[in-house]
C-alpha positions, 0 to 999 in steps of 0.5 A, a space after each residue: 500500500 505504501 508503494 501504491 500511495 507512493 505512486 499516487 502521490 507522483 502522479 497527483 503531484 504531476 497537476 492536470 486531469 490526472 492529478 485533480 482525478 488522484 486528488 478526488 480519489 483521495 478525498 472520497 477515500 477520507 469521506 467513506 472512512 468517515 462514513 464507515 467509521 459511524 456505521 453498523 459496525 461503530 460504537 453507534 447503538 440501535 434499538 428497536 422494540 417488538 413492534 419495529 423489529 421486522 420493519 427495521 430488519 426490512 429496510 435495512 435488507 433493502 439498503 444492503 441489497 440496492 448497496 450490493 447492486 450499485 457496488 456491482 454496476 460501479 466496479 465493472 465501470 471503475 476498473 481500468 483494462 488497458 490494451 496496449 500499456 506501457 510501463 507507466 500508465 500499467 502501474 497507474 492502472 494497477 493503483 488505481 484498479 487497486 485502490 477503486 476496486 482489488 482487495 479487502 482495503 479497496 474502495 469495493 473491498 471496504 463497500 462489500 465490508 459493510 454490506 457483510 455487516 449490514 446483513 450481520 444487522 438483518 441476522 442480529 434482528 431476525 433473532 431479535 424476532 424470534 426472541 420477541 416470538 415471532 413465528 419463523 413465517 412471520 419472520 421469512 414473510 417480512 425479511 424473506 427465507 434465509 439462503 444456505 449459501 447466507 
């Protein structure tokens, strides 16, 4: 990562187009720290009460579920696939691929972390459902059958 944020740097030193677009890239980066940093995963607490417990496990199903699919659509957009690279542009589209869209501390990678723990959430209130004695219907018909592959 080091190398890569060394790379990055250079070309944003470089100004123009390339350097404006490096400089966003980094500033997005600071902005979904911190919005990750007060997500489900935080120090935030979430109640909820019998009455709200499948509506809240419902909408949060949802958010995670457009989450997955705007995720989908932006990473076949945002990677970089080069046909004839030569040396320097095959390491900015390497960074760039691998800050926006590779590994576990990408922006995806970071994304997807946080879908995980949103489903975590719908899981934490399907069993806050049955605690309340909800029926295992009840529960499927408001957040739907859990997958073996869940």
């Amino acid at each position: 990562m080091e190398q890569e944020n060394g790379l990055l740097g250079a070309v944003a030193a470089m100004g123009g187009t390339v350097g404006r677009a490096i400089g966003e890239v980094f500033a997005a980066e600071k902005q979904l720290s911190d919005t990750m940093a007060s997500g489900p995963g935080s120090s935030q607490k979430f109640d909820v009460t019998k009455e709200t417990v499948l509506q809240a496990g419902k909408i949060i199903q949802d958010q995670a579920g457009r989450l997955r699919t705007a995720l989908e659509d932006a990473v076949i957009l945002l990677g970089v696939q080069l046909n004839d690279p030569d040396e320097v542009n095959a390491d900015i589209a390497a960074a760039w691929n691998s800050r926006l869209i590779d590994g576990p501390e990408s922006y995806a990678g970071r994304i997807e972390q946080y879908i995980t723990s949103l489903n975590g959430l719908v899981e934490q209130l399907r069993g806050a459902a049955r605690q309340y004695e909800y029926t295992e219907d009840e529960v499927n018909a408001a957040l739907g059958a859990v997958r073996a592959s869940d």
